[in-house]
C-alpha positions as CSV (number, residue, x, y, z in Angstrom):
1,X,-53.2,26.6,-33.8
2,X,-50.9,24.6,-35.8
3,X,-47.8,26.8,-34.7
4,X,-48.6,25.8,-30.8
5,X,-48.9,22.4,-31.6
6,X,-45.5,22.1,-33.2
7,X,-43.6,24.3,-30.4
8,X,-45.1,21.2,-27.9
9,X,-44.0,19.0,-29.8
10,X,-40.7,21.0,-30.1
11,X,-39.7,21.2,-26.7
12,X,-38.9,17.4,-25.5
13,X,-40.3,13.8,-25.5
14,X,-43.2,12.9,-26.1
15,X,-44.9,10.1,-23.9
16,X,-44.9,7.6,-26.5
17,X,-41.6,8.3,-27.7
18,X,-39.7,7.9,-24.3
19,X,-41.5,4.5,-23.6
20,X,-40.2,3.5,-27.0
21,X,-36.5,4.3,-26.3
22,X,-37.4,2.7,-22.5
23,X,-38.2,-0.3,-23.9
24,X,-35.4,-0.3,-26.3
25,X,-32.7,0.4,-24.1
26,X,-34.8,-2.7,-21.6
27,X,-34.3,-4.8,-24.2
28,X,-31.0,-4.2,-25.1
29,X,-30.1,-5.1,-21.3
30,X,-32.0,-8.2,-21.2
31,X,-30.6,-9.8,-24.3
32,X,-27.1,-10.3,-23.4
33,X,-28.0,-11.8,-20.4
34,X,-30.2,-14.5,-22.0
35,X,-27.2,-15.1,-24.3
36,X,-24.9,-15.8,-21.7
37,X,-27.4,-18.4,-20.4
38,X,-27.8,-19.8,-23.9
39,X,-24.6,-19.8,-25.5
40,X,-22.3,-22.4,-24.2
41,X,-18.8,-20.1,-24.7
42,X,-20.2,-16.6,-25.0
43,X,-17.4,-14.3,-26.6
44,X,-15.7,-11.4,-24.8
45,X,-18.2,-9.1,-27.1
46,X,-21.2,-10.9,-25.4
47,X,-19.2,-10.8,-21.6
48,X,-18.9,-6.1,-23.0
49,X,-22.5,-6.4,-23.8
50,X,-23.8,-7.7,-20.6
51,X,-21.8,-5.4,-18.5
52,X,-23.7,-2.8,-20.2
53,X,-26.9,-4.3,-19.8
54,X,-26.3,-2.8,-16.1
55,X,-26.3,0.2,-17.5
56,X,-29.1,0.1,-19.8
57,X,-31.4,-1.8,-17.5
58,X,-32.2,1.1,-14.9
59,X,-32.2,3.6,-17.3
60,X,-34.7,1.8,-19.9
61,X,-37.0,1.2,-16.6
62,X,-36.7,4.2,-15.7
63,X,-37.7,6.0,-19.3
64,X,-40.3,3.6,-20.0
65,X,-41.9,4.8,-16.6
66,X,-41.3,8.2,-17.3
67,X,-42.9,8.3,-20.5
68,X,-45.6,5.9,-19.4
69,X,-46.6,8.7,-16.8
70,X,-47.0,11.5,-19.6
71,X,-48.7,9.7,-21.8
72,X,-51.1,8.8,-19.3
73,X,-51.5,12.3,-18.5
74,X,-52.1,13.0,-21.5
75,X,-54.6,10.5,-23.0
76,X,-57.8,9.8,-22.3
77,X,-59.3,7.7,-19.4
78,X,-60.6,4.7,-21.7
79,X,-57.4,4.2,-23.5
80,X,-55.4,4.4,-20.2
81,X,-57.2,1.6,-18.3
82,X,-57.4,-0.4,-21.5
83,X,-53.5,-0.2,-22.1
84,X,-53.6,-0.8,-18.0
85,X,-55.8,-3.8,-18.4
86,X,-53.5,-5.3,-21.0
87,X,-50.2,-4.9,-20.0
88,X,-51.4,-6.4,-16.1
89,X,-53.0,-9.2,-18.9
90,X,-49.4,-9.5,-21.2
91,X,-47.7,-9.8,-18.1
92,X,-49.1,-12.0,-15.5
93,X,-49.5,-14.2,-18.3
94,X,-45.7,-14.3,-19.0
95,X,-44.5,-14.5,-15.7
96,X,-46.8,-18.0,-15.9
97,X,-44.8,-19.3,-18.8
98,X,-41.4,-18.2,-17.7
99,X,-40.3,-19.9,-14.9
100,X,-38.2,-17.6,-12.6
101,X,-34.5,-18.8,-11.3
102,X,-32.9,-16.0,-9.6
103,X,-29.5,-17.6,-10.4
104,X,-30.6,-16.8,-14.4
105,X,-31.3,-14.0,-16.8
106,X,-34.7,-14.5,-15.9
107,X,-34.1,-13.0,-12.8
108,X,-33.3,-9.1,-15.1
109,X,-36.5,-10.2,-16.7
110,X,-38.0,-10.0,-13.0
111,X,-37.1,-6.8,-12.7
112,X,-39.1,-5.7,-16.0
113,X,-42.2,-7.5,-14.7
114,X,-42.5,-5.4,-11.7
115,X,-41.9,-2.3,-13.6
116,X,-44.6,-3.5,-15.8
117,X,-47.1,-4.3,-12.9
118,X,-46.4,-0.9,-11.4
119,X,-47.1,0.8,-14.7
120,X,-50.8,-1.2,-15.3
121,X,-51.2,-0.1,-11.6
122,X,-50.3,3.8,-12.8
123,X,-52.4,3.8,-15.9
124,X,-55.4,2.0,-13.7
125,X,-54.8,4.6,-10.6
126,X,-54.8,7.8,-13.7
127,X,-57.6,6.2,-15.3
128,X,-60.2,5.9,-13.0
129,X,-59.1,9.1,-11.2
130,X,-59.8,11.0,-14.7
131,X,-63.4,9.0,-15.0
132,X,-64.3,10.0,-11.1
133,X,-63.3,13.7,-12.2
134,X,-66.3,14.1,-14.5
């Protein structure tokens, strides 16, 4: 038993590890662009970074959603609504203390809050399904 378990493990990602590098690779493209708002002469390192924050954004979305959906297939239902429930929480209570300008980095930050909504909805949608299915 201990043979199959490390051949799964073997053969890619796990869930948890994907939304790790996701969010890594999110963050990494939102940081540049809250130093160019910050910094009153950002450098031309800054100006490189930024311009690969356009990179990094749709990929760390995308992986963070990837590996959201297999963990969620994976886990069960209680801890998949309750990490639901708290990321709709987290977030709708940050997008309340940030205020949005689309004309600012808040507005990649916008992006990562509807990633985040549609991932609560995801983990709500695989939840309850699993809970009906019993």
């Amino acid at each position: 038993m201990g043979t199959k378990d490390n051949a799964s493990k073997a053969r890619g990602f796990s869930g948890g590890s994907l939304i790790l590098i996701g969010v890594i690779l999110t963050a990494t493209s939102v940081l540049p662009y809250f130093l160019l708002d910050f910094l009153s002469q950002p450098g031309k390192v800054v100006k490189a970074f930024a311009s690969l924050g356009f990179m990094f954004l749709p990929i760390g979305l995308l992986t963070t959603l990837v590996g959201s959906v297999i963990w969620a297939c994976r886990a069960e239902a209680g801890n998949v609504i309750g990490a639901g429930l708290g990321i709709a929480i987290l977030t709708l209570l940050s997008g309340e203390l940030i205020p949005f300008n689309p004309h600012d980095w808040t507005a990649v930050v916008l992006l990562v809050f509807v990633t985040a909504i549609l991932v609560a909805g995801l983990f709500f949608i695989f939840g309850f399904a699993r809970l009906s299915s019993r």
